[in-house]
BADO-446118 format. One record per residue (C-alpha): residue number from 0; x, y, z. Coordinates in pm, whole numbers. Example, Ala and Ser with C-alpha at 12.3 -4.5 7.8 and 13.67 -1.06 7.14 Angstrom:
! residues 2
nr	c1	c2	c3
0	1230	-450	780
1	1367	-106	714
//
This chain:
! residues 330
nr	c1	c2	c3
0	1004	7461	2465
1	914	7132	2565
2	875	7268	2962
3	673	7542	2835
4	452	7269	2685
5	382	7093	2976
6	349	7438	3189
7	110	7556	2929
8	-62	7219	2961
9	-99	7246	3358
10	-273	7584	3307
11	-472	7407	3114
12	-581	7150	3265
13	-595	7340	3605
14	-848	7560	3424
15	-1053	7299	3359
16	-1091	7157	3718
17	-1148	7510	3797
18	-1463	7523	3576
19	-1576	7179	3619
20	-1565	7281	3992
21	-1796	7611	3936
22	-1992	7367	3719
23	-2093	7138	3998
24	-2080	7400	4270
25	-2398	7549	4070
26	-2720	7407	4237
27	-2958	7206	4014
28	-3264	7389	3887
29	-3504	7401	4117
30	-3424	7385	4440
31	-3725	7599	4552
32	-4069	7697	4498
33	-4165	7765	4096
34	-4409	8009	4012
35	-4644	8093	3716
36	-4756	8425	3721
37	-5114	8455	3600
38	-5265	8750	3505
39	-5607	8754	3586
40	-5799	8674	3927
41	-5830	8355	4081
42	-6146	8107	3925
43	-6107	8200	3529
44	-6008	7987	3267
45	-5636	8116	3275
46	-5586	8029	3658
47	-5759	7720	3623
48	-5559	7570	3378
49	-5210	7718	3526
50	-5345	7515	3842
51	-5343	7243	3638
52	-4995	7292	3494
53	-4854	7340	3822
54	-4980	6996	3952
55	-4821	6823	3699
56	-4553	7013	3691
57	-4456	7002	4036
58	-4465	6625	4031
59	-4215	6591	3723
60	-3964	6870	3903
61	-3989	6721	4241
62	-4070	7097	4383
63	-4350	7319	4449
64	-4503	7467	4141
65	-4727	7746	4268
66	-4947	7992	4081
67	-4921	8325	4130
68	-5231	8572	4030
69	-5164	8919	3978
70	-5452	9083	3750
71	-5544	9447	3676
72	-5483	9674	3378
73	-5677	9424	3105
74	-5387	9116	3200
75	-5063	9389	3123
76	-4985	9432	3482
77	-4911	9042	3527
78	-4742	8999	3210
79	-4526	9314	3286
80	-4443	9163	3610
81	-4351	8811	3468
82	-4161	9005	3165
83	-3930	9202	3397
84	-3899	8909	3685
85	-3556	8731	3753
86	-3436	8448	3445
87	-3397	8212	3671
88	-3616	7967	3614
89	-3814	8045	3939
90	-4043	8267	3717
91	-4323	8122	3458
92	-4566	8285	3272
93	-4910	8179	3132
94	-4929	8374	2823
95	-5230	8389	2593
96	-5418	8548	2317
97	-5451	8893	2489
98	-5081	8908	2615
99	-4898	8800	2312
100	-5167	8896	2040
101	-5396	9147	2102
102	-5242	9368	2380
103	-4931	9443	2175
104	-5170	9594	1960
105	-5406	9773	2118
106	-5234	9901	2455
107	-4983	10193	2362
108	-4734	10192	2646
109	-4705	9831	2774
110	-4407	9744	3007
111	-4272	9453	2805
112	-4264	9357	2416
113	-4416	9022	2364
114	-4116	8920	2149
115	-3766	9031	2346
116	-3935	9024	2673
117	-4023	8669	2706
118	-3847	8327	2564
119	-4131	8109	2477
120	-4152	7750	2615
121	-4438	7503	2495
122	-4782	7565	2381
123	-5048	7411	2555
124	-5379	7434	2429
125	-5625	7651	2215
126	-5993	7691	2287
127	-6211	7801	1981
128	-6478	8047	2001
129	-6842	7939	1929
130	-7045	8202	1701
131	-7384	8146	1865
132	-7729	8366	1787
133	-8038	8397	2017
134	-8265	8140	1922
135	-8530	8287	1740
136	-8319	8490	1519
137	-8439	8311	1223
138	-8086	8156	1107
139	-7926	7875	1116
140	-7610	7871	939
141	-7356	8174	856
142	-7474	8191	475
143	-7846	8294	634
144	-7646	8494	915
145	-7485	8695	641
146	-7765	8712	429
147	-7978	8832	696
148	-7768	9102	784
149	-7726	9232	440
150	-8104	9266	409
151	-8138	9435	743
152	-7852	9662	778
153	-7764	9786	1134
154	-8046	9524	1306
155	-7709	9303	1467
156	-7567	9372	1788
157	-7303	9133	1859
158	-7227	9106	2264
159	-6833	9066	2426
160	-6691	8955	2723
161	-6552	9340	2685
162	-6360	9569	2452
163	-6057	9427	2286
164	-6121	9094	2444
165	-6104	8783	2150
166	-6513	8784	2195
167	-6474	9160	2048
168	-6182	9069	1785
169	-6418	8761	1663
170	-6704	8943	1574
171	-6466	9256	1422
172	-6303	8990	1205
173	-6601	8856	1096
174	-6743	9202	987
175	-6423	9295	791
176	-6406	8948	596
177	-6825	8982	521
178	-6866	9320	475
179	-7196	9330	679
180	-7245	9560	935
181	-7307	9488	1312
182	-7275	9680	1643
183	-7032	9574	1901
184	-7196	9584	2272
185	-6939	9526	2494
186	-6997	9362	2874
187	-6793	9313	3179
188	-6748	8935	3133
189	-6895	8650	2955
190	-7186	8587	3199
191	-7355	8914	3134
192	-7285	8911	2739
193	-7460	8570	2738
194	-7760	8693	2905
195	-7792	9021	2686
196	-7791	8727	2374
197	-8043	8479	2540
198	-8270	8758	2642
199	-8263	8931	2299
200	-8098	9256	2385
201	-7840	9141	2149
202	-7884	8884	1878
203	-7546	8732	1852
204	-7187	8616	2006
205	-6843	8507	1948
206	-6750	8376	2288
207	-6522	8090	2405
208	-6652	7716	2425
209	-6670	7658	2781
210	-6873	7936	2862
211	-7148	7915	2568
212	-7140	7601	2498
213	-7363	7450	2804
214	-7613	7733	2689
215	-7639	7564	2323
216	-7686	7230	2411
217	-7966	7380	2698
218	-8153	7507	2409
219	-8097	7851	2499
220	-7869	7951	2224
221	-7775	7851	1828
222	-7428	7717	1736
223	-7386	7850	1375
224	-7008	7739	1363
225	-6655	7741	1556
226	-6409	7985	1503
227	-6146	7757	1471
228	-5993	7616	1150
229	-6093	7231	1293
230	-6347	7147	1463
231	-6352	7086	1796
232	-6382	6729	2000
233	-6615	6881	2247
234	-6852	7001	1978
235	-6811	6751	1696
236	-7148	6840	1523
237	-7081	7245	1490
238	-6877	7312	1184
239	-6610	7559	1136
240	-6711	7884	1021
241	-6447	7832	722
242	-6621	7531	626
243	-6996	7632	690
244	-7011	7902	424
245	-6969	7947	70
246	-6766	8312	137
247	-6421	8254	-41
248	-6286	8521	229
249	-6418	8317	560
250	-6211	8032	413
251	-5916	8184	603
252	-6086	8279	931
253	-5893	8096	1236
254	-5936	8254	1572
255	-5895	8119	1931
256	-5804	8169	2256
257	-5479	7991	2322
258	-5249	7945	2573
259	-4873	7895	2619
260	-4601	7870	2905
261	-4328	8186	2874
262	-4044	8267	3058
263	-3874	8613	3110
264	-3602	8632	2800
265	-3269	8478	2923
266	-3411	8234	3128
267	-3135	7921	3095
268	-3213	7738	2791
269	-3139	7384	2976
270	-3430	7515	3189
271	-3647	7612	2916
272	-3603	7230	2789
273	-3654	7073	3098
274	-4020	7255	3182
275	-4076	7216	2800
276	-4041	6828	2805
277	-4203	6761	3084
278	-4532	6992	2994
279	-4518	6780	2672
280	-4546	6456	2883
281	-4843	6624	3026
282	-5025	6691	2741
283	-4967	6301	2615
284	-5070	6173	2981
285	-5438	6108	2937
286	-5599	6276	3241
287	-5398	6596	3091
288	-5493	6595	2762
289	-5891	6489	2898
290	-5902	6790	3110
291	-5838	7008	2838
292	-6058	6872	2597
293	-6313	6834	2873
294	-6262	7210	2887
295	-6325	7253	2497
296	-5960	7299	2462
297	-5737	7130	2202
298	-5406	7008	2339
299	-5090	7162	2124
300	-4776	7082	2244
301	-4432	7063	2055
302	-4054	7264	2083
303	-4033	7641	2212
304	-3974	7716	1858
305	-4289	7635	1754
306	-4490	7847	2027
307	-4206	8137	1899
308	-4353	8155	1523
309	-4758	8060	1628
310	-4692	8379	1867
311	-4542	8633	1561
312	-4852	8520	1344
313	-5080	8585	1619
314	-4915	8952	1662
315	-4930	9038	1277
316	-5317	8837	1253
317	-5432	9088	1589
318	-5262	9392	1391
319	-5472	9365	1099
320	-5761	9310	1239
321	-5735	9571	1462
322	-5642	9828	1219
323	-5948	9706	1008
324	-6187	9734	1283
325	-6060	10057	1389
326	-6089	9966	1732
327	-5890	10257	1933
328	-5574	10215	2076
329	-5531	10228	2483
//
């Protein structure tokens, strides 16, 4: 008995060198280029900031952090890619708004599921929308916005950055919770949706801070409020649009464009932690966190877990609001 004891203990402990051996004989994560897919083109605020991301990144892994653009089909044809890539930890993915809130809801046959595809990392930062008006509409807060509306029924066009972009959701939002009526007039991109607003073709906007804001403190445009529960640091003097009406049912309206590092589901968990510390430095290192806000972002931060649950209320917010609007599906 006492022989097959000690046999039974040589197994054993054989075993174990065994495994610690395939334990060391795995190579340390990474020992070659990173990349974050992005799904848009090159210049936008996505790539910009996953340029940013990379550079720090690539300093705290000691390798090559690269960003990787791959747009077309409204952002699903990057985050498809990313979704079905390799869990190795050689593939990261910029997620935001559109891929993990409003796409899951509005395309009809994606190529990943925003939940099971992807294991969620850190969130980075959120950028509220500015509702802005052409400056001789003759308002100046949201109560008068809403007022004027209801006596002139059908004389608001609001302008997007496109059709089922967050510019588009803002404004649908805002009709559903007001009950006024306006007519979306969608654009391809920001740039021309601004013009259509300052010129007077349309009267009004929901469009995110970096791009509208220069235009409202040029004079060209009105900041009535941020979308955004908080204000923002950029734009200290605009309030919310919760806070800058009397409407018991705009007290709940929170919308932004956000952004958060993914990785395809069954990426390594001590790989998820590793990226997700070290993006959390970041975000408390002060050029980081100034670039952002410089951006009219808010840095976020905090544990994989917490990107997990923001991301499920963003799905179930987009779904509502979608269904509301009535905004067909693609």
């Amino acid at each position: 008995m006492a022989s097959l004891t000690r046999r039974g203990l040589g197994i054993l402990t054989f075993g174990a060198a065994l495994a610690a051996g395939a334990a060391q004989a795995q190579p340390a994560w990474p020992i070659r280029t990173v990349s974050i897919i992005v799904p848009y083109s090159a210049g936008g605020a996505t790539d910009v900031l996953a340029r940013k991301v990379a550079e720090g990144l690539s300093a705290a892994l000691g390798k090559t952090v690269v960003v990787d653009n791959r747009p077309g089909a409204g952002g699903t044809l990057g985050t498809a890619l990313a979704a079905n890539a390799k869990p190795d930890g050689y593939t990261l993915f910029l997620g935001q708004v559109s891929s993990h809130g409003i796409a899951p809801n509005l395309y009809t046959q994606l190529r990943y599921d925003p939940v099971k595809s992807f294991v969620p990392i850190v969130f980075i930062e959120t950028i509220p929308n500015i509702l802005a008006v052409n400056k001789d509409l003759p308002v100046n807060s949201v109560d008068e916005l809403i007022a004027y509306a209801k006596a002139h029924p059908d004389a608001l066009n609001f302008a997007s950055s496109g059709t089922g972009a967050s510019t588009h959701l803002s404004g649908e939002m805002f009709k559903a919770l007001t009950g006024i009526s306006m007519t979306h007039v969608p654009f391809h991109g920001s740039a021309q949706a601004l013009v259509s607003v300052m010129g007077g073709q349309t009267q009004m906007i929901f469009d995110n801070m970096p791009s509208v804001y220069p235009y409202v403190t040029a004079g060209n445009l009105k900041a009535l409020a941020v979308t955004t529960l908080k204000r923002s640091p950029q734009a200290p003097d605009v309030p919310t649009i919760a806070a800058a009406t009397k409407s018991a049912d705009l007290s709940r309206y929170d919308v932004s464009a956000w952004f958060g590092l993914y990785a395809p589901t069954n990426t390594p968990r001590p790989i998820v932690d590793r990226v997700n510390a070290a993006v959390n430095a970041m975000l408390k290192e002060p050029g980081f966190a100034n670039f952002i806000v410089d951006n009219g972002g808010v840095p976020e931060g905090g544990t994989p877990e917490d990107l997990g649950r923001f991301g499920e209320t963003e799905l179930k917010k987009w779904k509502t609001v979608i269904e509301q609007a009535g905004v067909p599906k693609m």
